[in-house]
TIRO-393591 format. One record per residue (C-alpha): y, x, z. Coordinates in nm, 3 decimals. Layout:
{{Y, X, Z}}
...
//
This chain:
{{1.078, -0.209, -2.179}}
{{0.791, -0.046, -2.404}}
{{0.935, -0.160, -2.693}}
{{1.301, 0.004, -2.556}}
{{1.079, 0.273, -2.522}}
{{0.917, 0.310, -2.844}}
{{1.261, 0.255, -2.999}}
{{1.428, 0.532, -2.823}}
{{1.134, 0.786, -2.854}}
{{1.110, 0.713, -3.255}}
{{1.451, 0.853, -3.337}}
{{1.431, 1.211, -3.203}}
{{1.070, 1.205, -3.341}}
{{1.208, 1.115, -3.668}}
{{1.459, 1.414, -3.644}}
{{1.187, 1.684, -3.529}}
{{0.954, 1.569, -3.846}}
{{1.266, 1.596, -4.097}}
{{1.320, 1.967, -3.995}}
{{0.993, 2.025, -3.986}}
{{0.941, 1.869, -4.345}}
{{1.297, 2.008, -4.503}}
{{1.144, 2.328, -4.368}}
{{0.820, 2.352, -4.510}}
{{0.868, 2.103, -4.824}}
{{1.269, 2.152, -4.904}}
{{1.591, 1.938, -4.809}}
{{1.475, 1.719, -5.078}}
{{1.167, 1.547, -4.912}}
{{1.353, 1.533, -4.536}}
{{1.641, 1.364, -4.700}}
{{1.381, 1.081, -4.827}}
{{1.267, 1.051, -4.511}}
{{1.624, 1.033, -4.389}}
{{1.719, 0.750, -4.607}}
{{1.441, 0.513, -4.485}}
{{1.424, 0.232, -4.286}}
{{1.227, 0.403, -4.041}}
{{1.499, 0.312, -3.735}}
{{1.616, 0.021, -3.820}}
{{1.277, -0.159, -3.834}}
{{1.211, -0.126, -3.454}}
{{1.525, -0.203, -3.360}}
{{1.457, -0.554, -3.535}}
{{1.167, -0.617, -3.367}}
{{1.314, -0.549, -3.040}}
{{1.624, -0.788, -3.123}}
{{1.362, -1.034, -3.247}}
{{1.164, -1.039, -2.948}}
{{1.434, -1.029, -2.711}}
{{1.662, -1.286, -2.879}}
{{1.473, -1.481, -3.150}}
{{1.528, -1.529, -3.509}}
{{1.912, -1.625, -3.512}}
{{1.975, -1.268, -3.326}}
{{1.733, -1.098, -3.542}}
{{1.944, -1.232, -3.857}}
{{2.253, -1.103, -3.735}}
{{2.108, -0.762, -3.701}}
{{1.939, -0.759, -4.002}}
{{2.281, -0.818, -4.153}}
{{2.406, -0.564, -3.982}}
{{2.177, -0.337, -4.143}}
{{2.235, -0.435, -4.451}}
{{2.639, -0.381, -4.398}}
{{2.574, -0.008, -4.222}}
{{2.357, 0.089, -4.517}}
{{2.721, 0.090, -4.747}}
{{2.795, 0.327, -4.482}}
{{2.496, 0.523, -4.543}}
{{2.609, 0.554, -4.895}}
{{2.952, 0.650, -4.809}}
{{2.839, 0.914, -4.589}}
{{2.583, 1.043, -4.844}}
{{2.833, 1.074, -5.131}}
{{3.113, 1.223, -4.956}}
{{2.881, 1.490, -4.806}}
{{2.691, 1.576, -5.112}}
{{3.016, 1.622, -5.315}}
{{3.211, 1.823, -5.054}}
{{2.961, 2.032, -4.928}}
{{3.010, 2.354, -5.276}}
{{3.385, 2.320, -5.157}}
{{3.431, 2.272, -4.728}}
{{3.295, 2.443, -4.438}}
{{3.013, 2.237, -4.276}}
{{3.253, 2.109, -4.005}}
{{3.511, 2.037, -4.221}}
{{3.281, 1.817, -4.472}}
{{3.102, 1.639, -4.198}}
{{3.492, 1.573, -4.091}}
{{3.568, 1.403, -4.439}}
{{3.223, 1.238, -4.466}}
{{3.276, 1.056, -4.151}}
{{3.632, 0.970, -4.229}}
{{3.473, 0.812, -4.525}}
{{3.209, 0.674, -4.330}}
{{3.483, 0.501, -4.101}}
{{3.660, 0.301, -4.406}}
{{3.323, 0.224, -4.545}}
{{3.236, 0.111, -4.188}}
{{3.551, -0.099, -4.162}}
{{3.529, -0.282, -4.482}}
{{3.115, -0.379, -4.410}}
{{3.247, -0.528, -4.074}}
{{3.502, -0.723, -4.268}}
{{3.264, -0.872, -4.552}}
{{3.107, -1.167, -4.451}}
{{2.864, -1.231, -4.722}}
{{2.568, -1.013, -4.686}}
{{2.446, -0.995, -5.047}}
{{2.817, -0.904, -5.166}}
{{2.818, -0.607, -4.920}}
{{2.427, -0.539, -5.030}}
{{2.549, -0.536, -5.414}}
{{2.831, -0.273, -5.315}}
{{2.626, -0.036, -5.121}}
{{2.406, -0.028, -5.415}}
{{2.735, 0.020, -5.681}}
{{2.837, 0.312, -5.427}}
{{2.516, 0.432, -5.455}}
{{2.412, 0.424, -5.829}}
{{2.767, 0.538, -5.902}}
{{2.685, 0.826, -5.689}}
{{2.404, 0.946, -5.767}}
{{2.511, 0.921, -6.201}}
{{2.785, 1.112, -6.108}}
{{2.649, 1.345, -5.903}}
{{2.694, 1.725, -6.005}}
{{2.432, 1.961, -6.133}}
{{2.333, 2.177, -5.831}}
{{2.469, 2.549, -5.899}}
{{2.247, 2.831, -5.851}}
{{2.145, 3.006, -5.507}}
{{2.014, 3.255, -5.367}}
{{2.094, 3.187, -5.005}}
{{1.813, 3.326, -4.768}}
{{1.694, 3.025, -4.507}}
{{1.780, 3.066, -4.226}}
{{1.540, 3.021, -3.915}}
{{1.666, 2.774, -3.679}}
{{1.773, 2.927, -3.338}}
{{1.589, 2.778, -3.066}}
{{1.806, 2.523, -2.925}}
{{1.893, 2.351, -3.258}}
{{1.629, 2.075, -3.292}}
{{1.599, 2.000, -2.944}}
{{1.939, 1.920, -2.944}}
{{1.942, 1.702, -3.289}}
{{1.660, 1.531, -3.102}}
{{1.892, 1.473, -2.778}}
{{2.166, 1.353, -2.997}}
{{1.932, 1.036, -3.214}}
{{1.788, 0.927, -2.885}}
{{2.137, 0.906, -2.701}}
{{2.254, 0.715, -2.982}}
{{1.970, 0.482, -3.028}}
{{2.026, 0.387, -2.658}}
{{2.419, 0.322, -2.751}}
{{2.309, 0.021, -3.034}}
{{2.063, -0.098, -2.815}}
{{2.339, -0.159, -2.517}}
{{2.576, -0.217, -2.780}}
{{2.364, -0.509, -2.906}}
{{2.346, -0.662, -2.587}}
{{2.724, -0.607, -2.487}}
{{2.878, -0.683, -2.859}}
{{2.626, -0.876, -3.024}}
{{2.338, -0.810, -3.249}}
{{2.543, -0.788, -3.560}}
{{2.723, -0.480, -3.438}}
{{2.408, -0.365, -3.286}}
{{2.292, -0.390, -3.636}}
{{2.546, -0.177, -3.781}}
{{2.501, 0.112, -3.529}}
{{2.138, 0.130, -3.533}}
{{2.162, 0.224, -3.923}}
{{2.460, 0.424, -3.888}}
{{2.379, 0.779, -4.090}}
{{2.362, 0.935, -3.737}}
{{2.048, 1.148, -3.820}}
{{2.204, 1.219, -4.165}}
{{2.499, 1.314, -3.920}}
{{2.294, 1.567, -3.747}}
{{2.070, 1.668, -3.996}}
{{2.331, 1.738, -4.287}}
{{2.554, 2.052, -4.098}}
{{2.272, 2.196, -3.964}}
{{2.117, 2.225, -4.362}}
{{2.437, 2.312, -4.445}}
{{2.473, 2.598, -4.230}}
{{2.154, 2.687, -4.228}}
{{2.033, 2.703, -4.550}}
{{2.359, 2.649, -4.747}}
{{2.542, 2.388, -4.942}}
{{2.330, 2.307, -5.248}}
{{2.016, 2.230, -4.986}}
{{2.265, 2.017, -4.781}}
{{2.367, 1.816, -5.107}}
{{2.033, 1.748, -5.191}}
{{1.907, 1.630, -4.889}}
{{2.182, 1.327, -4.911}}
{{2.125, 1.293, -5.289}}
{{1.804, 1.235, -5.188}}
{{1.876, 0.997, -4.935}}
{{2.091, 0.835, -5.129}}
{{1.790, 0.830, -5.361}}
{{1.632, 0.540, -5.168}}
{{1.943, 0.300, -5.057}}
{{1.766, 0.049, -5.268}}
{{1.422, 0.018, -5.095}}
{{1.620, 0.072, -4.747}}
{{1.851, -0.234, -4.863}}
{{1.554, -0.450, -4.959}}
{{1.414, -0.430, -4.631}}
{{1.681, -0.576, -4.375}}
{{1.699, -0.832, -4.692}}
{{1.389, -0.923, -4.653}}
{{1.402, -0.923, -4.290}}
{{1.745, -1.139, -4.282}}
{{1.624, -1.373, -4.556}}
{{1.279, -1.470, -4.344}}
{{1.465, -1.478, -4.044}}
{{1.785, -1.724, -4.157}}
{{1.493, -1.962, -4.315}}
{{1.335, -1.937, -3.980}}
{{1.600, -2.058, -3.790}}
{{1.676, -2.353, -4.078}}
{{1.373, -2.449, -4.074}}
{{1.434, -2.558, -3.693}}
//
């Protein structure tokens, strides 16, 4: 129960330091923060502790398939946000989300899906365009903003863990590293402060797919030699 605690009170902490940091610092430095493993890592623990090393494995695969989601999301965002409305490009971005979703669930072999999350994302980022130039005023955000963003991460960190227990740790996996705080995080900077700050707090997300990757690698590498090992 602490841990389920921990877990669920991480998330909307996570979401109240990123606007306070994209704030005070620039989109840039909350989409780094954004992009790393800083929910999925909990949620391991709790599926290790709870269900052992075989569980933990299948979660930590998990992560590694939502992460070409990740990717997805980031891309679509950052290239549709000069062009679309913030609803409209968080529309398309999770439409392209979904596929990217569909076809991680699909692939069985976790370094295959690992190696195309980090195509998507190199391929991204070298053809990602030059930001145009703004003078867009920021905007302050209006009270209830960020206590709802925070309202939103927890909910959904409660839905993997459930999900987990009712599906599976795999597709507990997948959810806990869905872009749901990119989700949250990317309209509001869109609207807020406009679409150039939006696009490069998901280029810089995108920045760090690698060192996200590594780490469910890690963790589903130690954890499948754990349970061979048996």
């Amino acid at each position: 129960m602490e841990i389920l605690l921990l877990r669920t009170a991480l998330a909307p902490s996570l979401v109240l330091l990123v606007s306070v940091v994209a704030r005070r610092s620039g989109p840039r430095r909350g989409g780094l923060l954004l992009g790393a493993p800083t929910t999925s890592g909990p949620f391991l623990l709790l599926v290790w502790l709870s269900g052992g090393s075989a569980a933990a494995a299948h979660a930590a695969r998990g992560n590694v398939a939502a992460q070409l989601v990740v990717a997805a999301f980031c891309v679509a965002y950052g290239r549709l946000a000069p062009v679309l409305r913030p609803a409209r490009t968080l529309t398309a971005a999770l439409a392209c989300a979904a596929g990217a979703c569909l076809i991680a669930a699909l692939c069985t072999d976790v370094w295959l899906t690992a190696a195309s999350a980090l195509a998507l994302a190199f391929a991204g980022l070298r053809a990602w365009p030059a930001p145009a130039p703004t003078r867009r005023p920021q905007r302050a955000a209006r009270s209830w903003e960020i206590p709802v963003r925070m309202a939103v991460s927890a909910s959904t960190v409660l839905l993997a863990v459930h999900t987990a227990a009712a599906l599976g740790s795999f597709a507990g996996g997948i959810l806990a590293a869905l872009p749901v705080l990119l989700a949250v995080m990317a309209p509001s900077t869109h609207r807020a402060t406009g679409a150039q700050a939006s696009a490069a707090m998901m280029r810089a997300a995108l920045t760090v797919t690698p060192v996200t990757l590594a780490f469910p690698l890690t963790a589903y590498t130690a954890f499948a030699a754990s349970v061979t090992t048996r």
